[in-house]
N, CA, C and O atoms as CSV, one atom per row, in Angstrom:
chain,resi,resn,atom,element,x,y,z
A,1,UNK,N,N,110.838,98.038,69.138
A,1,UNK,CA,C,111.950,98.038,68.196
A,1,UNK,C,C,112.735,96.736,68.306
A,1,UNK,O,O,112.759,96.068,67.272
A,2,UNK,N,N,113.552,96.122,69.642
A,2,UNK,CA,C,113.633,95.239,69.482
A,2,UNK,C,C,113.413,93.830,69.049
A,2,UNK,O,O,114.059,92.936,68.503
A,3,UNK,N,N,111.991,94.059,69.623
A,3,UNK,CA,C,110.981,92.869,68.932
A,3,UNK,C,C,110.675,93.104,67.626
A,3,UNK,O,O,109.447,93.043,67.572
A,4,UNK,N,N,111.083,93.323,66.612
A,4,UNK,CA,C,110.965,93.970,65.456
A,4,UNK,C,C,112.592,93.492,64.476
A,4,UNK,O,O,113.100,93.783,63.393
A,5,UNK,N,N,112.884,92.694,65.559
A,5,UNK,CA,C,114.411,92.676,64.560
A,5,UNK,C,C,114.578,91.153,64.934
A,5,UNK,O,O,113.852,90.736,65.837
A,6,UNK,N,N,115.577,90.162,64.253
A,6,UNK,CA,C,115.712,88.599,64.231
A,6,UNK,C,C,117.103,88.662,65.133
A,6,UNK,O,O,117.522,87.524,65.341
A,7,UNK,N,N,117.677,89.387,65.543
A,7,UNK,CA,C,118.891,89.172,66.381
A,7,UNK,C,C,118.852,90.121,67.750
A,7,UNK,O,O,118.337,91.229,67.900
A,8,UNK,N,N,119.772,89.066,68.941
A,8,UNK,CA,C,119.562,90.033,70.333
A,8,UNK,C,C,120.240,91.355,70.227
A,8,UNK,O,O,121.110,91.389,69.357
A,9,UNK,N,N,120.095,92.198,70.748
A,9,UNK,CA,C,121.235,93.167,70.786
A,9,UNK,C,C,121.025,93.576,72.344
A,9,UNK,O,O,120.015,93.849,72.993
A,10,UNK,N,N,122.542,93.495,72.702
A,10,UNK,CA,C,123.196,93.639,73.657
A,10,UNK,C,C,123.684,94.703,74.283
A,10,UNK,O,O,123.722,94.937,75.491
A,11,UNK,N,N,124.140,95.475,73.174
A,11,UNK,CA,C,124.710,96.742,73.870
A,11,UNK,C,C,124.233,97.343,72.763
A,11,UNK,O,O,124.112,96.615,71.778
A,12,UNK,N,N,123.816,98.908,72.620
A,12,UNK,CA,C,123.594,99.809,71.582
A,12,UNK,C,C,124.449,101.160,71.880
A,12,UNK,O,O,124.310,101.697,72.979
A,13,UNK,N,N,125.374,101.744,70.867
A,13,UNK,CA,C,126.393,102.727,71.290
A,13,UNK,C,C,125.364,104.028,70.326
A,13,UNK,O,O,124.780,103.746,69.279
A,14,UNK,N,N,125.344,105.223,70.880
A,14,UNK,CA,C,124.510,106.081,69.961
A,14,UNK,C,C,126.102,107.346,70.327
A,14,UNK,O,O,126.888,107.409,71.272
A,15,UNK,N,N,125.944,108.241,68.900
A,15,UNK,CA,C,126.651,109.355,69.285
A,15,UNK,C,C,125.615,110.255,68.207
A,15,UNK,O,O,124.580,109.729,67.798
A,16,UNK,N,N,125.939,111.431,67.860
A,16,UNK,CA,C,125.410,112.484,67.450
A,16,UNK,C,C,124.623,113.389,68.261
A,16,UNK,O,O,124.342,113.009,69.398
A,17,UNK,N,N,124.140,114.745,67.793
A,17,UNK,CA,C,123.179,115.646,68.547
A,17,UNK,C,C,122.079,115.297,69.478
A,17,UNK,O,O,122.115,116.018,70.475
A,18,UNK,N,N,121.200,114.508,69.487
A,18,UNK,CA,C,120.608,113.674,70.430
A,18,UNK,C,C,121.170,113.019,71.784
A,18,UNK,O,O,120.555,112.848,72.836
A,19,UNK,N,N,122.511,112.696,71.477
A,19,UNK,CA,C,123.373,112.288,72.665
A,19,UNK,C,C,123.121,113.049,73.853
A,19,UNK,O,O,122.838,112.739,75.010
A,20,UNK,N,N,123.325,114.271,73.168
A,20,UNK,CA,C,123.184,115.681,74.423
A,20,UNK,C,C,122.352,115.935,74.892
A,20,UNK,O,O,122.357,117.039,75.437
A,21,UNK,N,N,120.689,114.801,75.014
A,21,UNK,CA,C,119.997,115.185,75.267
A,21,UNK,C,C,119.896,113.938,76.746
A,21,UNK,O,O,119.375,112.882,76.386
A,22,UNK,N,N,120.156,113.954,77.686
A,22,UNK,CA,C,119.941,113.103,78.976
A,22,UNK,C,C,118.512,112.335,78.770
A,22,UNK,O,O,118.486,111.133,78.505
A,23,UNK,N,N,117.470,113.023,78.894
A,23,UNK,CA,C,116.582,112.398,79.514
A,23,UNK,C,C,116.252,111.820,77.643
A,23,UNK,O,O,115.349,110.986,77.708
A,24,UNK,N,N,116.622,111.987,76.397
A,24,UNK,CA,C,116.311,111.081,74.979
A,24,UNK,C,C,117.037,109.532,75.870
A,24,UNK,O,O,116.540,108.408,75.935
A,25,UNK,N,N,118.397,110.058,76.479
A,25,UNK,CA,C,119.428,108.571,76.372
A,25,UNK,C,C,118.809,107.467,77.505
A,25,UNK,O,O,119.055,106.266,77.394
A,26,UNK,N,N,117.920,108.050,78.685
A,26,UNK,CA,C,117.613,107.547,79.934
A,26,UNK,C,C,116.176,106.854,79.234
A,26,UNK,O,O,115.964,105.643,79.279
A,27,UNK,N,N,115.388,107.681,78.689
A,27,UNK,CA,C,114.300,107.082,77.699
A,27,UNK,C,C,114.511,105.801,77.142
A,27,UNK,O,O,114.107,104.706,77.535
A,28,UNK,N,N,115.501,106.230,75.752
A,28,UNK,CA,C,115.944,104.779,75.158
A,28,UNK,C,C,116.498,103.576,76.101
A,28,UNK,O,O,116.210,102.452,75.690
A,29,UNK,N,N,117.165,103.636,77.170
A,29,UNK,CA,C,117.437,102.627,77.993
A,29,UNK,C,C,116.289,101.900,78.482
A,29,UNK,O,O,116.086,100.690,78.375
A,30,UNK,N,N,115.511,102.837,79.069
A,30,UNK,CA,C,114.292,102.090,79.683
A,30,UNK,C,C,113.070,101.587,78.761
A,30,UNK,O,O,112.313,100.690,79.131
A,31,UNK,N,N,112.959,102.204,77.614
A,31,UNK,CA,C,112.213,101.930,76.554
A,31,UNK,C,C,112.994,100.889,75.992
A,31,UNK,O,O,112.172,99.978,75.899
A,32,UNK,N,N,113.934,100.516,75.614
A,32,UNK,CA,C,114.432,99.247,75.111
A,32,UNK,C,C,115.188,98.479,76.115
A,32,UNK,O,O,115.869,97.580,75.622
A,33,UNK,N,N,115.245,98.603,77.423
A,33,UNK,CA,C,115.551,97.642,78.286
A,33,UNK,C,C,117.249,97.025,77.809
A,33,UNK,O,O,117.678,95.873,77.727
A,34,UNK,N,N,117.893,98.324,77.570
A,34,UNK,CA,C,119.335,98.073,76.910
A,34,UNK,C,C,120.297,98.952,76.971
A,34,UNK,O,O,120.227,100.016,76.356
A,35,UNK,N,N,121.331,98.615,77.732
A,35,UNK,CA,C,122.513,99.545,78.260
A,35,UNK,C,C,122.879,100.740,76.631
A,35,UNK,O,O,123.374,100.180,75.654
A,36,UNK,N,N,122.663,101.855,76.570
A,36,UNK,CA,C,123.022,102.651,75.807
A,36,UNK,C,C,124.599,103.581,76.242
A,36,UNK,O,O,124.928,104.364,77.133
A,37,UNK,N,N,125.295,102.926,74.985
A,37,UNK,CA,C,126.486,103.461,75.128
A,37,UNK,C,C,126.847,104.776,74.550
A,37,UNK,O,O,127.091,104.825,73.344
A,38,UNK,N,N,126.926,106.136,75.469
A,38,UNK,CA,C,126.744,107.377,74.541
A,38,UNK,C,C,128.035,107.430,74.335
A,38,UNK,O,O,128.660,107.237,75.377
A,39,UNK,N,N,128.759,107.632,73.316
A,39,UNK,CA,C,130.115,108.320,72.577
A,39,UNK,C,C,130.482,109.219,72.989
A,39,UNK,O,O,129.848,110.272,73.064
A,40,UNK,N,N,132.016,108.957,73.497
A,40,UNK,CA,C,132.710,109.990,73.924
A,40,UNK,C,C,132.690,111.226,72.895
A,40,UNK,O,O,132.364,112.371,73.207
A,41,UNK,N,N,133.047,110.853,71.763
A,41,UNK,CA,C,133.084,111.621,70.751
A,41,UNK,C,C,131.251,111.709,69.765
A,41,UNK,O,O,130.767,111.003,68.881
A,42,UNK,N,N,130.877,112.599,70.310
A,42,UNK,CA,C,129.677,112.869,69.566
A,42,UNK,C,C,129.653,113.362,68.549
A,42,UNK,O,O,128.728,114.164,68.681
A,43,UNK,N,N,130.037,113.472,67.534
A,43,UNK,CA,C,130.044,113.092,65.529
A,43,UNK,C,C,131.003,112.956,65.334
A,43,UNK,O,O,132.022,113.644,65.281
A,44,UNK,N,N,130.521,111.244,65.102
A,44,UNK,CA,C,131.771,110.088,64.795
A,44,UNK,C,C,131.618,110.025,63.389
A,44,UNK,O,O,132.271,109.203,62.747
A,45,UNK,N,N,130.598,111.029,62.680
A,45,UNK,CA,C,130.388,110.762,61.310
A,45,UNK,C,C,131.514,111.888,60.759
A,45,UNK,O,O,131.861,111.866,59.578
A,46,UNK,N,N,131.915,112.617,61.462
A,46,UNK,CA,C,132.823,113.837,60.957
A,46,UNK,C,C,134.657,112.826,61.360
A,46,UNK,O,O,135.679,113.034,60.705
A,47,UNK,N,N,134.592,112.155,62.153
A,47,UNK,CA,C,135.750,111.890,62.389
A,47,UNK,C,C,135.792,110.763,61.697
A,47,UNK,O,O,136.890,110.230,61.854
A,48,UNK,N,N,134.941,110.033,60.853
A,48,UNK,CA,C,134.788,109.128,59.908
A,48,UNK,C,C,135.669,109.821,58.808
A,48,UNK,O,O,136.601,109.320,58.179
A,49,UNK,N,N,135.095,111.249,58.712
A,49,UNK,CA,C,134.893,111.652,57.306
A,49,UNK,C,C,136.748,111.933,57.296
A,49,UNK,O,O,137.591,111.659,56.442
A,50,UNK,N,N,136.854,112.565,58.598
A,50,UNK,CA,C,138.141,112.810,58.487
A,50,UNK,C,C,139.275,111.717,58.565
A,50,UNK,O,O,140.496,111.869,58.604
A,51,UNK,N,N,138.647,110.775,58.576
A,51,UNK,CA,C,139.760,109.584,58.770
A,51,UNK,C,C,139.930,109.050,57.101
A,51,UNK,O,O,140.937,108.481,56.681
A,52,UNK,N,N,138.856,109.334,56.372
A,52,UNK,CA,C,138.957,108.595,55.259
A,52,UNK,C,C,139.888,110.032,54.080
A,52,UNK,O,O,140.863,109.794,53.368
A,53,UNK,N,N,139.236,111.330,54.213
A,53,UNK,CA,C,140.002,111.844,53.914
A,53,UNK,C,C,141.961,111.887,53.956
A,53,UNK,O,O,142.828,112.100,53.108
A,54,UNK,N,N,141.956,111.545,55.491
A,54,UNK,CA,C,143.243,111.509,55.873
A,54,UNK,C,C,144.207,110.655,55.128
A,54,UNK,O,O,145.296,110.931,54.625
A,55,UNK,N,N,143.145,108.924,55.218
A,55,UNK,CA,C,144.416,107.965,54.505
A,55,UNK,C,C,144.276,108.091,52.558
A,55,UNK,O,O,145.045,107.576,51.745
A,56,UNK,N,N,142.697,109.181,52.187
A,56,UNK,CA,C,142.915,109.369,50.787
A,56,UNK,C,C,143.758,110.256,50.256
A,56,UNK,O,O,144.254,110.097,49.140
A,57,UNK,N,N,144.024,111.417,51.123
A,57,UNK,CA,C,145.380,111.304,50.961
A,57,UNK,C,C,147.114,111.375,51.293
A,57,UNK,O,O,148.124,112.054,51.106
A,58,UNK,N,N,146.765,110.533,51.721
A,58,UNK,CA,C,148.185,109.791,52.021
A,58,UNK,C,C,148.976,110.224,53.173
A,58,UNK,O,O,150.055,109.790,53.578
A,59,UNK,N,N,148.224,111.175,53.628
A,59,UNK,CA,C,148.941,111.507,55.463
A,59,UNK,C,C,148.446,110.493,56.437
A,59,UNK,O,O,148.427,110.873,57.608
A,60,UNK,N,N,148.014,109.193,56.170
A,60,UNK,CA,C,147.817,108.500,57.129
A,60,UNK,C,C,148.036,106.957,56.101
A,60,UNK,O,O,148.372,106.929,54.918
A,61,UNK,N,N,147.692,105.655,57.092
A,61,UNK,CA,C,147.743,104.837,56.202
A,61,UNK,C,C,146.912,103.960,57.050
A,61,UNK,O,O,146.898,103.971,58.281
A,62,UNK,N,N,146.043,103.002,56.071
A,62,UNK,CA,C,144.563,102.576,56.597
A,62,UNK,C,C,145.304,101.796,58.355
A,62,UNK,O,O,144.900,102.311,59.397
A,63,UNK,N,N,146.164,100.805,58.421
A,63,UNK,CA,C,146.331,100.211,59.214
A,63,UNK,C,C,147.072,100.907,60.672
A,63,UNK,O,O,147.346,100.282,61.697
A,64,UNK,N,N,147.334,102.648,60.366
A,64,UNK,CA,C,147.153,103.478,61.889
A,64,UNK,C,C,145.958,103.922,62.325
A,64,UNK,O,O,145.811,104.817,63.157
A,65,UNK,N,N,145.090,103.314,61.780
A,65,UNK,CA,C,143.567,104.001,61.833
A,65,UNK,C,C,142.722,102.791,63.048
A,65,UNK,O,O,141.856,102.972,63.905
A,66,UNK,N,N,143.472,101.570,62.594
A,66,UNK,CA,C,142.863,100.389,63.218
A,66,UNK,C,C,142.758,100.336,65.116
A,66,UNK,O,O,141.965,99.780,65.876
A,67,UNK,N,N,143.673,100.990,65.287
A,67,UNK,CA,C,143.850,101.197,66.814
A,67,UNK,C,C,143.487,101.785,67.694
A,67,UNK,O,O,143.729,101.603,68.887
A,68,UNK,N,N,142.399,103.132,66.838
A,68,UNK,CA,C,141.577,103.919,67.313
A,68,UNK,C,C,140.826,103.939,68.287
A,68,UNK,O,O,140.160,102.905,68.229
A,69,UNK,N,N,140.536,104.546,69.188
A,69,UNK,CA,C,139.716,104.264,70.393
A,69,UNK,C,C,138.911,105.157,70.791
A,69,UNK,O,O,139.398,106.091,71.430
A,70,UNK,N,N,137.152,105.134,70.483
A,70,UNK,CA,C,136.773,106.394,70.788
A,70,UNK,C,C,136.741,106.533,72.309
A,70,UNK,O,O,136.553,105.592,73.080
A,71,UNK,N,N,136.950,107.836,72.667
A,71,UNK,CA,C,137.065,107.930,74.046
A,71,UNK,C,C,136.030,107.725,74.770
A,71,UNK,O,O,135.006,107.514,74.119
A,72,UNK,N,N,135.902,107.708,76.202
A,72,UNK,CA,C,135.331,106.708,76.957
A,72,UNK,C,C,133.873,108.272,76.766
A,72,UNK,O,O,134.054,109.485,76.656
A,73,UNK,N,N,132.725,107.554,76.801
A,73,UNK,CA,C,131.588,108.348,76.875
A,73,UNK,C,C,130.747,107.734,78.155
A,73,UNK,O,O,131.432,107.273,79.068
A,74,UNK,N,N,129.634,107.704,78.258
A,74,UNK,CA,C,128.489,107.283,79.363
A,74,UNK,C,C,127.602,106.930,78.934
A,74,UNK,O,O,126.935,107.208,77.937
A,75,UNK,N,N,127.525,105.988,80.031
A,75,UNK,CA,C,126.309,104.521,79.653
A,75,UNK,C,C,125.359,104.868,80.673
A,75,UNK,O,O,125.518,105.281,81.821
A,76,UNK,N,N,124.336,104.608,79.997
A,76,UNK,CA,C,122.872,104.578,80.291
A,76,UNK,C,C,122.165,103.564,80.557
A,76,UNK,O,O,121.260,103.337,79.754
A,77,UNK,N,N,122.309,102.688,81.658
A,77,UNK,CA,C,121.427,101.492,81.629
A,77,UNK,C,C,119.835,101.608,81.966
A,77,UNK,O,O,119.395,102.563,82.605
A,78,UNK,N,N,119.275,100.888,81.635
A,78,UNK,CA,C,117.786,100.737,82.280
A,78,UNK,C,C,117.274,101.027,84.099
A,78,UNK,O,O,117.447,100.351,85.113
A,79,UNK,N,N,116.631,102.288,83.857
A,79,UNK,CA,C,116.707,102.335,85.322
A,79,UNK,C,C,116.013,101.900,86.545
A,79,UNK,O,O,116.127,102.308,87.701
A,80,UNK,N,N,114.948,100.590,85.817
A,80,UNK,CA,C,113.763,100.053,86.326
A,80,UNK,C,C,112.805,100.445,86.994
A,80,UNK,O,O,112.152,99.682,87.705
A,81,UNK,N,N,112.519,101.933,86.852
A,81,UNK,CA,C,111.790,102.843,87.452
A,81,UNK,C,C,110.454,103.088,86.550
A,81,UNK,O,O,109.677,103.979,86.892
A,82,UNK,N,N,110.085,101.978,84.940
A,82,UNK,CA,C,108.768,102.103,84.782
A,82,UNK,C,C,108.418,100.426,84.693
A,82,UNK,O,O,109.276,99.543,84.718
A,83,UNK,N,N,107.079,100.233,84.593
A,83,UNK,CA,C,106.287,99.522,85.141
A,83,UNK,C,C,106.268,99.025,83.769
A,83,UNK,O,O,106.421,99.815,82.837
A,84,UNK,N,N,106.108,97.891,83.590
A,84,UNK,CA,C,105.714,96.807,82.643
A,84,UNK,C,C,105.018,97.490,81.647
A,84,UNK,O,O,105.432,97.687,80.505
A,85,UNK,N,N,103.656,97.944,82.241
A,85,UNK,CA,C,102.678,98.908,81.275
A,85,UNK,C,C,102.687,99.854,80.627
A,85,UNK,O,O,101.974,100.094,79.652
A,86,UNK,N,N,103.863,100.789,81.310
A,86,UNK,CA,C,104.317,101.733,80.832
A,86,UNK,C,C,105.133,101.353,79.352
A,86,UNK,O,O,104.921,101.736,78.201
A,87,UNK,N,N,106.493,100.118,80.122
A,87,UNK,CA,C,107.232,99.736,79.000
A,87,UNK,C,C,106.438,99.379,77.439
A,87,UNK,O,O,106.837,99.643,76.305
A,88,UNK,N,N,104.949,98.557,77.964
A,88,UNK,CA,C,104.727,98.271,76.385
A,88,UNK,C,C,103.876,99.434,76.186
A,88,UNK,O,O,103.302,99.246,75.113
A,89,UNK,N,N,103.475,100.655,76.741
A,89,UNK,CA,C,102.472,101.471,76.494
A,89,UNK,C,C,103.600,102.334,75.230
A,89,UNK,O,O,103.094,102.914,74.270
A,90,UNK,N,N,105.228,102.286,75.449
A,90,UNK,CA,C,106.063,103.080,74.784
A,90,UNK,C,C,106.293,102.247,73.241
A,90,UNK,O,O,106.462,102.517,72.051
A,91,UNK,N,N,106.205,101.377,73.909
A,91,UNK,CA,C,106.204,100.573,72.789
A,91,UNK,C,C,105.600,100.708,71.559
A,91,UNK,O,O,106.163,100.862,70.475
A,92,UNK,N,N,104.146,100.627,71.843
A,92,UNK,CA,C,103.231,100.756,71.305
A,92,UNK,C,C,102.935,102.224,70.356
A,92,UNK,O,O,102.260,102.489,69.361
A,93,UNK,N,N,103.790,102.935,71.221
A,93,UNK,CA,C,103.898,104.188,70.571
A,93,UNK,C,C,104.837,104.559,69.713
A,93,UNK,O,O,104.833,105.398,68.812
A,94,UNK,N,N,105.835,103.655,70.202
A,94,UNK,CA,C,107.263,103.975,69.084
A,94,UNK,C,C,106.736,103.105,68.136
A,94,UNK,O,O,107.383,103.293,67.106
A,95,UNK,N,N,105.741,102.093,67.924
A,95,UNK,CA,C,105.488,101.382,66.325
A,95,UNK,C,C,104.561,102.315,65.850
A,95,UNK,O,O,104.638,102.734,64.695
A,96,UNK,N,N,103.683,102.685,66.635
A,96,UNK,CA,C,102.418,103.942,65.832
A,96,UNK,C,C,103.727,104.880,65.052
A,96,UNK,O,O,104.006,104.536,63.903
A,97,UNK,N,N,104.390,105.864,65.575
A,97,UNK,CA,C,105.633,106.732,65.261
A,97,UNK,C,C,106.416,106.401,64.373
A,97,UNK,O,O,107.044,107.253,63.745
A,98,UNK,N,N,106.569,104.764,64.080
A,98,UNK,CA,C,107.398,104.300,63.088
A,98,UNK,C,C,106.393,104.286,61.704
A,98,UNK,O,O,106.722,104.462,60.531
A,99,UNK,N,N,105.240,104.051,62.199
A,99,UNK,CA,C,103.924,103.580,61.193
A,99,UNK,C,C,103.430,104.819,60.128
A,99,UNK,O,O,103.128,104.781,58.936
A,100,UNK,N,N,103.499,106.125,61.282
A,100,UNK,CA,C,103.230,107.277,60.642
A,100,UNK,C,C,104.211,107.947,59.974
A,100,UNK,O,O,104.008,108.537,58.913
A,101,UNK,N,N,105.701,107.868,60.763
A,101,UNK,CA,C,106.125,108.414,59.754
A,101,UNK,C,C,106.587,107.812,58.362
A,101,UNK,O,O,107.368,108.458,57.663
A,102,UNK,N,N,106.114,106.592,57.965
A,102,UNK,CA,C,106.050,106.161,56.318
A,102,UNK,C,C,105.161,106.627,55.808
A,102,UNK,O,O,104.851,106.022,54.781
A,103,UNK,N,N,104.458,107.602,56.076
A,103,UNK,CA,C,103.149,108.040,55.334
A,103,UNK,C,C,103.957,109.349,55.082
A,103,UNK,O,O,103.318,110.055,54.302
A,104,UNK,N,N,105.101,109.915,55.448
A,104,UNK,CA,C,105.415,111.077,55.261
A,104,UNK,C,C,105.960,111.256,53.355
A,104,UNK,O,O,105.834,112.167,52.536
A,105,UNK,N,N,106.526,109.977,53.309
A,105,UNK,CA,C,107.161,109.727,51.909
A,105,UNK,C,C,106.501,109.469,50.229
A,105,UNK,O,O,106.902,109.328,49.074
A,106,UNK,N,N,104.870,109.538,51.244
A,106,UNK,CA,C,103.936,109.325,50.183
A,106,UNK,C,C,103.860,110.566,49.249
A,106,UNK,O,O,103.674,111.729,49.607
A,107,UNK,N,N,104.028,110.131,48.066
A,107,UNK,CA,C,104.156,111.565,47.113
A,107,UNK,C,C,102.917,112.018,46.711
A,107,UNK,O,O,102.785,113.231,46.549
A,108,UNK,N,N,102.192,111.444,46.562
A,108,UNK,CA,C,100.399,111.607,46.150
A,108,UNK,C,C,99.662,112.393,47.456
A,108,UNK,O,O,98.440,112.536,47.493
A,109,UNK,N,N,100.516,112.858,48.469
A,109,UNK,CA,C,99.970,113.729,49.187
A,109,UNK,C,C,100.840,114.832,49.146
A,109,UNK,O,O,102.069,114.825,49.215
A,110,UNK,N,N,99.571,116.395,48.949
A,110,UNK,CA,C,99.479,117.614,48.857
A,110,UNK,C,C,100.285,118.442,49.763
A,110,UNK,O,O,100.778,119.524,49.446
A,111,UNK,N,N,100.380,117.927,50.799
A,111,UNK,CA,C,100.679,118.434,52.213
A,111,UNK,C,C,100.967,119.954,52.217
A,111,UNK,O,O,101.228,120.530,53.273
């Protein structure tokens, strides 16, 4: 995945249902060799929703919103506990996984 994109990335913050899963967040660290920042607040898409609701209407105003701080969650760094081979063996599998599932969208199949 990384190798797959034109810019470094440094830190990656994930929140939603998956969060809750330990060994998904310990995976992605070591599979992308990148500190994963899990969200204190796990659906930041609901507290999105409620923030925009809030200043649409008018019990809030965009610039008390700016100061926000999601609360502190847990980071997942790389735990150097797989082997080179392993790392690109995952690799290799998360592009097969990316590869197949575009075949899901094909409409000319019956399924």
């Amino acid at each position: 995945l990384i190798d797959d994109i034109p810019i470094q990335i440094r830190h990656i913050r994930a929140d939603g249902g998956v969060t809750q899963n330990e060994f998904v967040m310990q995976f992605l660290a070591d599979t992308l060799q990148s500190d994963i920042d899990k969200a204190g607040e796990i659906e930041m898409s609901s507290v999105g929703i409620a923030f925009i609701c809030g200043v649409a209407s008018g019990n809030w105003r965009k610039e008390q919103l700016l100061g926000f701080r999601n609360r502190e969650g847990e980071l997942f760094q790389p735990s150097g506990q797989i082997t080179e081979e392993q790392h690109e063996r995952n690799a290799c599998l998360w592009r097969r996984a990316i590869r197949c599932s575009m075949k899901w969208a094909d409409t000319d199949d019956d399924c």
